[in-house]
DRENNU-186206 format. One line per 4 residues: for each residue x, z, y of N, C-alpha, C, O. Coordinates in steps of 0.2 Angstrom, whole numbers, plus 5000, padded with zeros to 4 digits. Example, Ala and Ser with C-alpha at 12.3 -4.5 7.8 and 13.67 -1.06 7.14 Angstrom:
5066,5039,4972,5062,5039,4978,5066,5039,4984,5071,5042,4983  5064,5035,4989,5068,5036,4995,5064,5039,5000,5067,5040,5006
//
This chain:
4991,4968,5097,4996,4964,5094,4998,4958,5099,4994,4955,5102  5004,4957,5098,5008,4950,5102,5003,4944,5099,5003,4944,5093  4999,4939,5104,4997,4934,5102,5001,4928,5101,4999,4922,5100  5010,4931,5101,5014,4926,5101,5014,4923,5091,5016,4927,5087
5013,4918,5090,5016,4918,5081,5024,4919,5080,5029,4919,5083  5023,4919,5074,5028,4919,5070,5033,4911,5070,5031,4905,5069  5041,4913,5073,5044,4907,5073,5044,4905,5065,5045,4909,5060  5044,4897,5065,5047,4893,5059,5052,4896,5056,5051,4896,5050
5057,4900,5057,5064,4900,5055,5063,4909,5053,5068,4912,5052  5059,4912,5053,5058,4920,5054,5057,4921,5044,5053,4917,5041  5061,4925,5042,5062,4925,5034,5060,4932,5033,5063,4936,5036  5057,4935,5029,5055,4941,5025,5056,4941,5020,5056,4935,5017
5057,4948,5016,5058,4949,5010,5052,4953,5008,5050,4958,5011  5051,4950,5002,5044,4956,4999,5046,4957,4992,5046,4952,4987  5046,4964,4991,5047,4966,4983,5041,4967,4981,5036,4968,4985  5041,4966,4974,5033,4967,4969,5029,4962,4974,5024,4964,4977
5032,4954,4974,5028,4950,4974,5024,4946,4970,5021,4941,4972  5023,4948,4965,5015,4949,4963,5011,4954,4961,5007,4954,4957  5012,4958,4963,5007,4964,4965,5001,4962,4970,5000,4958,4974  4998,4966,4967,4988,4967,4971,4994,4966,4979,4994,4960,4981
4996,4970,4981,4998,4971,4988,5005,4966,4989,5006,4963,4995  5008,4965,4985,5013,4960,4987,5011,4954,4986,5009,4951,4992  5011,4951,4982,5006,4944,4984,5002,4943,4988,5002,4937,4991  4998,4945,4990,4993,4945,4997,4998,4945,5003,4999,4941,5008
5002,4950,5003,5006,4948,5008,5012,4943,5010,5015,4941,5015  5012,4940,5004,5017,4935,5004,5013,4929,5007,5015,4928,5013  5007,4926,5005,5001,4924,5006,5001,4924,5014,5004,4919,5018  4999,4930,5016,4998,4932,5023,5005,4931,5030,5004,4930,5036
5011,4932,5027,5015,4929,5030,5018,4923,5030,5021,4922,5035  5016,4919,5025,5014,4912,5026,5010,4909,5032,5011,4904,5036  5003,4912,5030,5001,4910,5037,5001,4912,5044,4997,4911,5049  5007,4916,5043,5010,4918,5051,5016,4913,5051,5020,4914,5054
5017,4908,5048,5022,4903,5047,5030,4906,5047,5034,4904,5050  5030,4913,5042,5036,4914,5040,5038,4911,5032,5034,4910,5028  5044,4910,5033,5050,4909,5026,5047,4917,5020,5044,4922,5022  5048,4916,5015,5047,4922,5011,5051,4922,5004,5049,4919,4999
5055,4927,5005,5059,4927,4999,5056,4932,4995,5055,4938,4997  5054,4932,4990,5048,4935,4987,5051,4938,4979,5051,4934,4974  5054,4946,4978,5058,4946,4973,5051,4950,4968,5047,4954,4970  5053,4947,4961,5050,4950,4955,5054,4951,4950,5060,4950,4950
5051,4954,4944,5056,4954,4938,5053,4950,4934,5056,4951,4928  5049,4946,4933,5048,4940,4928,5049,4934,4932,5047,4933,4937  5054,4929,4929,5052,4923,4931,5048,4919,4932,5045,4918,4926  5045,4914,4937,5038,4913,4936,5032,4917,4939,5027,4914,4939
5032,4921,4941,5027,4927,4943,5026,4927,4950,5022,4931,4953  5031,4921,4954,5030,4925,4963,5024,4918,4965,5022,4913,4961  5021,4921,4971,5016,4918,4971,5018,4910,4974,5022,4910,4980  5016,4903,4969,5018,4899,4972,5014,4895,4976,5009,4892,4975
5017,4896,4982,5015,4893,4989,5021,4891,4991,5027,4892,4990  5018,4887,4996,5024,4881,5001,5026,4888,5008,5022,4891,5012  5033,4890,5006,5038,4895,5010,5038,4900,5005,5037,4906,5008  5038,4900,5000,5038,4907,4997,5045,4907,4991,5044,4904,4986
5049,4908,4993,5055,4908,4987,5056,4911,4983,5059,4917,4985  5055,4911,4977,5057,4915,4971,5065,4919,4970,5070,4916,4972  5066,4927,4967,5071,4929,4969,5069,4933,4962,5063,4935,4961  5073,4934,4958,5072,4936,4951,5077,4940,4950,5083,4938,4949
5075,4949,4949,5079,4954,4947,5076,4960,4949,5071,4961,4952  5079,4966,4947,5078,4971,4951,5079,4973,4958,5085,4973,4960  5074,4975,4963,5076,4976,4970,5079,4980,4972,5080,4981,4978  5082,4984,4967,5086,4991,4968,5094,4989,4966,5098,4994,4968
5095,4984,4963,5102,4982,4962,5106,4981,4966,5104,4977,4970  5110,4983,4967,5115,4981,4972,5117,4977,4976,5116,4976,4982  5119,4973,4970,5120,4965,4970,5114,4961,4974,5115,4959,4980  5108,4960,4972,5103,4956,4971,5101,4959,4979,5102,4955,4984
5100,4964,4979,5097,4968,4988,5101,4966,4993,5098,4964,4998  5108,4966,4992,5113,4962,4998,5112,4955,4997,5113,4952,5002  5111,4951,4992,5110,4944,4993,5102,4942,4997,5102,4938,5002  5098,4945,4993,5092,4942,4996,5091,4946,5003,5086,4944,5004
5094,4950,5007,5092,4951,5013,5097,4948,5017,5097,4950,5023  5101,4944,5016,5105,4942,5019,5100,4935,5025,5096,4932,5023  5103,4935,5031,5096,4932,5034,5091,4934,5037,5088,4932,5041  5089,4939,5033,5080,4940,5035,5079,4946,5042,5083,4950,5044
5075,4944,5044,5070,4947,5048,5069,4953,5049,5070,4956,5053  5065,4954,5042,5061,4959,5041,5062,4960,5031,5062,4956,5027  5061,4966,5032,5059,4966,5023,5053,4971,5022,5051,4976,5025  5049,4967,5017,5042,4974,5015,5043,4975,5009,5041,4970,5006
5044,4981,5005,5044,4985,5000,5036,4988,4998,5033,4992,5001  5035,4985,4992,5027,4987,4989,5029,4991,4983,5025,4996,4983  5033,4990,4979,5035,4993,4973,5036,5000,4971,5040,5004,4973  5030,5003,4965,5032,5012,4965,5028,5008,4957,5023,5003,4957
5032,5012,4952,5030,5013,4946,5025,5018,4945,5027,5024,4944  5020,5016,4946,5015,5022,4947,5012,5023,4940,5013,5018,4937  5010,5028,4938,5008,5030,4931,5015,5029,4927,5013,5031,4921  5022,5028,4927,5027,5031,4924,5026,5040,4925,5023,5043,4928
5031,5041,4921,5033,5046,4921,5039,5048,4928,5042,5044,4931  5038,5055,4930,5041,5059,4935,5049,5055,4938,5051,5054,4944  5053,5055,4932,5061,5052,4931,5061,5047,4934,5063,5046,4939  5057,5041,4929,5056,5036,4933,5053,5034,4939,5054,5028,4941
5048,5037,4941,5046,5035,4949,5051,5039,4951,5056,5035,4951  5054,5044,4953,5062,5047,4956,5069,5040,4957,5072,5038,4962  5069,5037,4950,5073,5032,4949,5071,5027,4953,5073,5026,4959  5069,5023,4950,5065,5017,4956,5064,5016,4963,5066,5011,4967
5058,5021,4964,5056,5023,4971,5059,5026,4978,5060,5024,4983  5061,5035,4974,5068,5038,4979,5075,5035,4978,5078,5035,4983  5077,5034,4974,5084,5031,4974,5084,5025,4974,5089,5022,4977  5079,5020,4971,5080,5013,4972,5079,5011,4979,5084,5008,4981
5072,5011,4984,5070,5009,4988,5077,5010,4996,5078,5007,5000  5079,5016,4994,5085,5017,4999,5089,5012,4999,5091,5010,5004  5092,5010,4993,5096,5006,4993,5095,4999,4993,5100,4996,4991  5090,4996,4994,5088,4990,4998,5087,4991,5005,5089,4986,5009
5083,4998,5006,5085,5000,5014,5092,4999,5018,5093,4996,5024  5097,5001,5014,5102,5000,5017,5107,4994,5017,5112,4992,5019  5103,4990,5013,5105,4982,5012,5103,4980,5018,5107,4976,5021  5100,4981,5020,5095,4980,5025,5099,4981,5032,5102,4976,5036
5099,4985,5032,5102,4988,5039,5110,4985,5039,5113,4983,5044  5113,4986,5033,5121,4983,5034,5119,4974,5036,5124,4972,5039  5114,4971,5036,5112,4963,5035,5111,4963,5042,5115,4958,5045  5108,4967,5046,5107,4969,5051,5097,4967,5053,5094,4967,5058
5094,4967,5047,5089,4966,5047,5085,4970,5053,5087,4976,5053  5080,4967,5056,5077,4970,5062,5072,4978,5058,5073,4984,5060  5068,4975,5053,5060,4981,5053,5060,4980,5045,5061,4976,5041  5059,4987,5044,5060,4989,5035,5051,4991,5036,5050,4996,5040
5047,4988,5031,5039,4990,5033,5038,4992,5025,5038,4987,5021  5038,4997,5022,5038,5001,5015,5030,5003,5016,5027,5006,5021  5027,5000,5010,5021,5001,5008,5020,5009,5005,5019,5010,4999  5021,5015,5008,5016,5020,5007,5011,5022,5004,5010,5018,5000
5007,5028,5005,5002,5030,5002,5000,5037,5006,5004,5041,5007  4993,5037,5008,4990,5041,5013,4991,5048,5007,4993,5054,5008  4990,5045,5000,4992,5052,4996,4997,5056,4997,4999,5059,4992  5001,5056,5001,5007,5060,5004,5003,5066,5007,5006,5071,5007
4999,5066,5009,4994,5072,5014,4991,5075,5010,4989,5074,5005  4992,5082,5013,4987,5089,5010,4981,5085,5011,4980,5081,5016  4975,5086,5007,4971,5086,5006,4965,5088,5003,4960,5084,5003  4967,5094,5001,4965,5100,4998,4957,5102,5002,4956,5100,5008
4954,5106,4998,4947,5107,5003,4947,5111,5007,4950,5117,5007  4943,5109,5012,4944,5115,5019,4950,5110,5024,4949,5109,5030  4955,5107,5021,4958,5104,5027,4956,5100,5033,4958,5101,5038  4953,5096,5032,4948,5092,5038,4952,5085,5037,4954,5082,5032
4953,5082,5044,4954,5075,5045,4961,5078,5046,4964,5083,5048  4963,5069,5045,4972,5069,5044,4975,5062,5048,4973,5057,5047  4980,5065,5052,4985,5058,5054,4991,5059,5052,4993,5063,5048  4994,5056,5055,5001,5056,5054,5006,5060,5054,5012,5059,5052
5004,5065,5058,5008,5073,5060,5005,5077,5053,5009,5081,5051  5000,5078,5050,4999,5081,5045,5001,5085,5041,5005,5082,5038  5001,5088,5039,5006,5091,5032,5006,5088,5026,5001,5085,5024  5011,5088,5023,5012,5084,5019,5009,5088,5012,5005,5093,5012
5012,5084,5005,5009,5088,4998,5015,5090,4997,5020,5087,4999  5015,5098,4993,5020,5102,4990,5021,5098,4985,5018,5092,4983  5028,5101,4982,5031,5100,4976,5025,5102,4971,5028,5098,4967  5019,5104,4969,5017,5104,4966,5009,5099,4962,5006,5098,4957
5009,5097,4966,5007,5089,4969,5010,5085,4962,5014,5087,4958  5006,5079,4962,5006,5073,4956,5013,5071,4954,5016,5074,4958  5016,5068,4951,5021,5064,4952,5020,5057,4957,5026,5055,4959  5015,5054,4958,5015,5048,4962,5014,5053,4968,5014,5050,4973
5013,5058,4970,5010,5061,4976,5016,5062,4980,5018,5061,4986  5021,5065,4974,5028,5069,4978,5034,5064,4977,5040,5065,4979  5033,5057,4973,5040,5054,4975,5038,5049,4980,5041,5047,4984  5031,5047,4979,5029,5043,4985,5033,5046,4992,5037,5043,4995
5030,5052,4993,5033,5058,4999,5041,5057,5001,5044,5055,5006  5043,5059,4993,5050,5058,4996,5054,5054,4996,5060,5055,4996  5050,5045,4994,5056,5040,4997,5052,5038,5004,5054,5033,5007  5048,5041,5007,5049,5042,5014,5052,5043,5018,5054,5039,5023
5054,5051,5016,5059,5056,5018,5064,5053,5017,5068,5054,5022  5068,5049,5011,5074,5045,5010,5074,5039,5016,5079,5036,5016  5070,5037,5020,5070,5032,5022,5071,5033,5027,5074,5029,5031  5068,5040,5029,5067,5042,5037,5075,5045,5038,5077,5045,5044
5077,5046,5033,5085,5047,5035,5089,5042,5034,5095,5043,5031  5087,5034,5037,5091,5027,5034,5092,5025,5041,5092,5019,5040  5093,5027,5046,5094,5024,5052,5100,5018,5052,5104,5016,5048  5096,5015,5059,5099,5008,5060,5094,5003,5059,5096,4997,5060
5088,5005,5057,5084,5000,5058,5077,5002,5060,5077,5008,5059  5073,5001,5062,5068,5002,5064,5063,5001,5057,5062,4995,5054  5060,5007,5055,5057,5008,5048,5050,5010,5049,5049,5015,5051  5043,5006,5047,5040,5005,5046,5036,5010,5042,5040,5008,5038
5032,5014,5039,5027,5017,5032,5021,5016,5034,5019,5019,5039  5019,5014,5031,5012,5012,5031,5007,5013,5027,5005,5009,5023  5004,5019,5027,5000,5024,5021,4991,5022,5020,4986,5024,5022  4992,5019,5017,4984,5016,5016,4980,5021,5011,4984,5021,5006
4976,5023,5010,4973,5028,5005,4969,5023,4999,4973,5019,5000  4966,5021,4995,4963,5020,4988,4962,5013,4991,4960,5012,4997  4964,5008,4987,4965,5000,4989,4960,4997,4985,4959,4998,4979  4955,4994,4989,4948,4992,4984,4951,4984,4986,4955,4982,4991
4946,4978,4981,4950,4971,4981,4953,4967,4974,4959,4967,4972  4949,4964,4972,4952,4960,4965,4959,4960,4963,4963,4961,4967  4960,4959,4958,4967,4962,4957,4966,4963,4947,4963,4967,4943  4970,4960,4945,4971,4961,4938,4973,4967,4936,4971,4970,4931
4978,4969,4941,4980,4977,4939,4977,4982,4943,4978,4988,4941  4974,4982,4947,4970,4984,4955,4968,4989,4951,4963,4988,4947  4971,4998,4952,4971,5003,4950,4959,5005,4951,4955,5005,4947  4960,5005,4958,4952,5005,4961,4948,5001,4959,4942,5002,4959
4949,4996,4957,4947,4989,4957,4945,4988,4947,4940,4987,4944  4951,4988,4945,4952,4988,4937,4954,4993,4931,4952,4994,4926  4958,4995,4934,4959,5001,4930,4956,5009,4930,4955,5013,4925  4954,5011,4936,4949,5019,4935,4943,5014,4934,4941,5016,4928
4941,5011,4935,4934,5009,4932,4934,5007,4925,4929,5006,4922  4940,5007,4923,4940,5005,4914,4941,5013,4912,4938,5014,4907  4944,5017,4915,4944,5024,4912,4937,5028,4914,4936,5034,4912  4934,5026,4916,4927,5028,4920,4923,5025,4912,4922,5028,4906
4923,5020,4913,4919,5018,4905,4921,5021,4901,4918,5026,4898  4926,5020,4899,4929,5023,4892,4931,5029,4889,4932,5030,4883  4931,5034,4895,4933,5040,4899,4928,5046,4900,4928,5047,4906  4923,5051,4893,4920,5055,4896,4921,5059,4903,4916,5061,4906
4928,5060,4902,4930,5065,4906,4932,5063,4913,4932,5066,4918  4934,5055,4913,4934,5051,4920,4928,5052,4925,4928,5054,4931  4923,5052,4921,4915,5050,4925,4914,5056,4930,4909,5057,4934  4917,5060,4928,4916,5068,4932,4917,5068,4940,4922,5064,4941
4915,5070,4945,4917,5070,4951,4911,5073,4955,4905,5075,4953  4916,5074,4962,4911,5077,4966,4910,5074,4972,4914,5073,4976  4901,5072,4970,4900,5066,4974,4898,5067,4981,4893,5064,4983  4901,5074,4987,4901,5074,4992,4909,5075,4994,4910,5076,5000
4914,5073,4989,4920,5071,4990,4922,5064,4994,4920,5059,4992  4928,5066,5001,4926,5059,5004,4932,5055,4998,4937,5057,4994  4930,5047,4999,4932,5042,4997,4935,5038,5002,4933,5033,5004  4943,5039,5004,4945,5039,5010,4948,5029,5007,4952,5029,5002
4947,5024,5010,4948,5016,5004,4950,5014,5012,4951,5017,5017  4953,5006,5010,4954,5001,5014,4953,4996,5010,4952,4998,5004  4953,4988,5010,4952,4985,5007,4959,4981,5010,4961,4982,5015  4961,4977,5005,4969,4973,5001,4969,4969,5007,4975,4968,5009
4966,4965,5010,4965,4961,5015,4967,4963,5023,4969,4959,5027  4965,4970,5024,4964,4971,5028,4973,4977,5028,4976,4978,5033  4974,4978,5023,4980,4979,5024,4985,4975,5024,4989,4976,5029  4985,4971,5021,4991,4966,5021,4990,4963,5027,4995,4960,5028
4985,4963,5033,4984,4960,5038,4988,4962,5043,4992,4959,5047  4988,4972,5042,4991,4974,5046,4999,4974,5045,5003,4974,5049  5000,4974,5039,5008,4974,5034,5011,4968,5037,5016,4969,5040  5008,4962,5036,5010,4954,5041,5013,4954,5046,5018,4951,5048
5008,4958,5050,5008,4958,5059,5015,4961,5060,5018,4958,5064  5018,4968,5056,5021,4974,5058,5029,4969,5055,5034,4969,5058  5027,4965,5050,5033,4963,5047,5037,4956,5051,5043,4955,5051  5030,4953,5053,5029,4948,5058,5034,4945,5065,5037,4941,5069
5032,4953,5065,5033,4953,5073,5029,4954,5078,5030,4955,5084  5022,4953,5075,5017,4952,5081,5014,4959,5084,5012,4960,5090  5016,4963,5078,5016,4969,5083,5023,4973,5086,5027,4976,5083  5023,4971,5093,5029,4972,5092,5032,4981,5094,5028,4986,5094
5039,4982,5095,5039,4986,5093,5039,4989,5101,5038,4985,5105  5040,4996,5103,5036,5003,5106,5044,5006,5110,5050,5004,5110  5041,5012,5112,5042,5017,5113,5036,5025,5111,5037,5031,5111  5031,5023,5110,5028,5025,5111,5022,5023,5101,5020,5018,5099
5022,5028,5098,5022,5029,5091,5014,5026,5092,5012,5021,5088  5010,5028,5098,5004,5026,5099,5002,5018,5101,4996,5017,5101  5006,5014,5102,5004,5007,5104,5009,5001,5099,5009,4995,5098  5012,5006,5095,5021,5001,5090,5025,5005,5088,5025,5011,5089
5028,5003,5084,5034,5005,5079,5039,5008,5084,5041,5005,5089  5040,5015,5083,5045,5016,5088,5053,5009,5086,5055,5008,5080  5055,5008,5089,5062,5004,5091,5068,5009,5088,5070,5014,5091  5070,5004,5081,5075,5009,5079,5071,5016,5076,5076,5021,5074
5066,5017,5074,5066,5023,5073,5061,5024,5065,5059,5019,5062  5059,5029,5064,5054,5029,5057,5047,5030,5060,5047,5034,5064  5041,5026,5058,5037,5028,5061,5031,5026,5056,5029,5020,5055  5028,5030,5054,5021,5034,5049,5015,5030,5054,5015,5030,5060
5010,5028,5049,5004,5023,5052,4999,5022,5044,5000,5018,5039  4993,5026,5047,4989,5027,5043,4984,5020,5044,4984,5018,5050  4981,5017,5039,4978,5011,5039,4972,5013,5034,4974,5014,5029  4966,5014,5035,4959,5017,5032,4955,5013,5035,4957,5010,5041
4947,5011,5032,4943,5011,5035,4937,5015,5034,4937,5021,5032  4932,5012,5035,4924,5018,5037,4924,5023,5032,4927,5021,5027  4922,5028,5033,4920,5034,5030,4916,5031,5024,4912,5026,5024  4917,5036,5017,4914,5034,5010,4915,5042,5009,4917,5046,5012
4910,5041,5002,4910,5046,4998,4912,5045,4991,4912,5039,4989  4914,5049,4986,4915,5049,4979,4910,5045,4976,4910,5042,4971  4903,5046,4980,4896,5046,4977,4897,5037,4977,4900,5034,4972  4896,5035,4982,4897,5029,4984,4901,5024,4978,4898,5020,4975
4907,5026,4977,4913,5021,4974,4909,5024,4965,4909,5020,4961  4908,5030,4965,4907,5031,4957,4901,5026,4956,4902,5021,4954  4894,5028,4960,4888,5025,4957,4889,5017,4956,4886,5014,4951  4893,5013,4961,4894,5006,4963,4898,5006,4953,4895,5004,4948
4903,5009,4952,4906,5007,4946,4902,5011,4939,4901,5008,4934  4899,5016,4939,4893,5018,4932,4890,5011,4932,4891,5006,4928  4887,5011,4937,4879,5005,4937,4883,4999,4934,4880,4995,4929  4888,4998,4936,4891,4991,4935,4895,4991,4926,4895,4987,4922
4898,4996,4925,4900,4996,4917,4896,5001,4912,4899,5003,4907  4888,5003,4914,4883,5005,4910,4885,5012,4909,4884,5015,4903  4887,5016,4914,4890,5022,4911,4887,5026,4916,4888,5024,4922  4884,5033,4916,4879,5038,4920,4885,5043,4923,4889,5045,4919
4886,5043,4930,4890,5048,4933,4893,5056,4930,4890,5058,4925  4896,5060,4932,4892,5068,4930,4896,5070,4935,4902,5069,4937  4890,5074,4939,4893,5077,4948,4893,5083,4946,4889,5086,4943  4900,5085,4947,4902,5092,4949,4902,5098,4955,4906,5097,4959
4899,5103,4956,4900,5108,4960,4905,5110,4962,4906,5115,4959  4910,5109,4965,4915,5111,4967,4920,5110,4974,4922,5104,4976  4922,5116,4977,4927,5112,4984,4931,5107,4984,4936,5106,4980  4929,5103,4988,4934,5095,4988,4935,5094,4996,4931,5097,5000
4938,5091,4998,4941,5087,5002,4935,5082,5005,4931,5079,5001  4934,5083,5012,4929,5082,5015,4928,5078,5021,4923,5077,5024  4937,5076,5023,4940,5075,5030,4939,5066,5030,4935,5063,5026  4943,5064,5035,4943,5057,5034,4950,5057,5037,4952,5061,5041
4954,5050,5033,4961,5047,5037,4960,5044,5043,4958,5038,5043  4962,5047,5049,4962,5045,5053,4970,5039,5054,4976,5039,5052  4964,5032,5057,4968,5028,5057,4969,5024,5066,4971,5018,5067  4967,5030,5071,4968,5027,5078,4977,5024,5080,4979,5020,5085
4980,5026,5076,4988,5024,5078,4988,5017,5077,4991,5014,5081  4985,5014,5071,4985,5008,5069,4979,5003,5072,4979,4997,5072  4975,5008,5076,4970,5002,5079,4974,5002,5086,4973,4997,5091  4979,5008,5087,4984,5007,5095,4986,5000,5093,4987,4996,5097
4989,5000,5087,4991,4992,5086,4990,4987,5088,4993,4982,5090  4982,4987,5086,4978,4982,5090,4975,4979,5081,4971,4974,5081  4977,4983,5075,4972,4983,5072,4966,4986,5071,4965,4992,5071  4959,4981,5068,4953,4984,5067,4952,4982,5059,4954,4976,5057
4950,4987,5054,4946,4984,5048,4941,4980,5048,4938,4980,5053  4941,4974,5041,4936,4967,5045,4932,4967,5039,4926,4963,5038  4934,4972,5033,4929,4972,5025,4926,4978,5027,4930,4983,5027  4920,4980,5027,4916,4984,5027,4913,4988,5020,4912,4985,5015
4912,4995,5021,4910,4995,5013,4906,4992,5008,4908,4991,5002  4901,4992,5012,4896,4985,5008,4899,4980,5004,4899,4981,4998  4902,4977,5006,4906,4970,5007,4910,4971,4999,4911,4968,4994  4913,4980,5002,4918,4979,4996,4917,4983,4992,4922,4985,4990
4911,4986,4989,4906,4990,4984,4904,4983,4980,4906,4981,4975  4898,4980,4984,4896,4974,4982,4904,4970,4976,4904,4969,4970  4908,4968,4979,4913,4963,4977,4918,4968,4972,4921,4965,4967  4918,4974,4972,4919,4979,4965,4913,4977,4961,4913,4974,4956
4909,4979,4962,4901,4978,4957,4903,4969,4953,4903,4967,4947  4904,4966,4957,4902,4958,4954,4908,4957,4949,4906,4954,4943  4914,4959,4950,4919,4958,4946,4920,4963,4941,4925,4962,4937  4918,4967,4940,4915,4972,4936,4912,4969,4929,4913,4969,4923
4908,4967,4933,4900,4964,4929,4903,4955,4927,4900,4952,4923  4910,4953,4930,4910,4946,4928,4915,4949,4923,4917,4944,4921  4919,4955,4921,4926,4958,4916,4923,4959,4913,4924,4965,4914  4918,4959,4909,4915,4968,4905,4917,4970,4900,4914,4974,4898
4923,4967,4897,4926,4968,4891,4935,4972,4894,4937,4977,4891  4938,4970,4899,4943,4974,4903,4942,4981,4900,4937,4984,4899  4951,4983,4899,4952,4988,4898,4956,4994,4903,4955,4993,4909  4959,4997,4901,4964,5002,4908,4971,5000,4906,4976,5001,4909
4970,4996,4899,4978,4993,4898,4977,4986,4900,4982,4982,4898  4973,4983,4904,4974,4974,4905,4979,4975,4910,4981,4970,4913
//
């Protein structure tokens, strides 16, 4: 990464800033000393810090997307309605997310950095380890598995800016809505049939800090941009960048959450997915993971143990 900072006058757009992953990164771009235009749909909700401007609406609106990218830099898109139904993540995510893209690009905006999902990858058993060339998931796949995928593919056909995806696999990390963090572990409790798994199944995680570190950088500038997919964002072009840390297992993240909300695993027989997310493209960046498992098994266990009344609707 450029050890140059971030200038004073450098402005960013982040949708779903108060999301686990957008708030941290508004946060984090802050202290790259950028401007941060920070859109949400409640008023009130964007994280109040000195450079962070509140922008209140839909990110898919027309109107709203050419206003608030006007100016900016860079824009990073966090927002996918995850756990709606099929219709709407289509809505939202592949048809909405495009059309901030191209607000973007008409603005003249430099780097579109769209938070991803490593779940775009077959990962089916027997496949092994996955980067960024990998196959993707069929039509047959989740609904967050296949609209995630194709507001990719919508994005990878938005030329004129140089487009970022950034696929991080199970996000561990405090968070009131924090899927890893707060919600499967409330259906883990609550959930005979949650507790089920197969605990030589890999647990491919990052933790929230260590991505928004690298989502800053890329939005930043500090990583600048390439020719060469392996060292930067190609220039002008779309470019996939997996963000994972150390190898886990299923075994690991279940036991850390039973022990913590009083509830006994049930391990299953069966083939699972074995491989790991390969993340050398982003340590070409000049990023490294700085939370280690420990660290974030530990730090899921304590805040587990300080909720214990949390539910899968909090």
């Amino acid at each position: 990464m450029s050890e140059s900072s971030t200038a004073p006058t450098a402005l960013v757009v982040v949708t779903g800033a108060n999301g686990l992953v957008g708030s941290r990164t508004c946060a984090a771009l802050v202290e790259r000393g950028a401007t941060v235009r920070a859109v949400v749909r409640r008023p009130g909700s964007a994280p109040a810090l000195t450079g962070v401007e509140e922008w209140v609406g839909d990110f898919h609106d027309p109107e709203l997307a050419a206003a608030v990218v006007a100016g900016a830099s860079a824009v990073v898109t966090t927002v996918h309605p995850m756990g709606s139904d099929l219709e709407t993540q289509h809505r939202i995510a592949v048809e909405g997310t495009p059309v901030l893209a191209r607000a973007a690009r008409g603005a003249d905006v430099e780097r579109l950095v769209h938070i991803s999902t490593a779940g775009v990858y077959d990962r089916s058993p027997g496949v092994g380890d996955v980067d960024e060339t990998s196959p993707l998931v069929g039509d047959d796949a989740d609904a967050y598995a296949v609209t995630k995928r194709d507001t990719d593919a919508a994005l990878a056909g938005i030329d004129g800016l140089t487009r970022v995806l950034v696929r991080p696999p199970a996000i561990l990390g405090p968070g009131e809505t924090s899927i890893w963090n707060a919600v499967r572990p409330a259906m883990i409790r609550d959930q005979e049939q949650a507790r089920h798994a197969v605990p030589g199944q890999s647990f491919a995680w990052v933790h929230v800090d260590d991505l928004v570190a690298l989502t800053a950088d890329v939005a930043s500038g500090r990583v600048e941009s390439s020719t060469d997919a392996g060292t930067g964002p190609v220039e002008g072009g779309c470019t996939a960048v997996n963000v994972a840390a150390d190898p886990a297992t299923v075994r690991d993240y279940y036991e850390t959450v039973t022990a913590a909300v009083g509830v006994d695993p049930v391990w299953d027989d069966r083939p699972a997915w074995t491989g790991r997310i390969l993340a050398g493209r982003a340590r070409g960046w000049g990023w490294a993971p700085t939370v280690d498992l420990s660290r974030a098994l530990a730090e899921l266990a304590e805040g587990l143990r300080a909720h214990p009344s949390g539910s899968a609707s909090d």
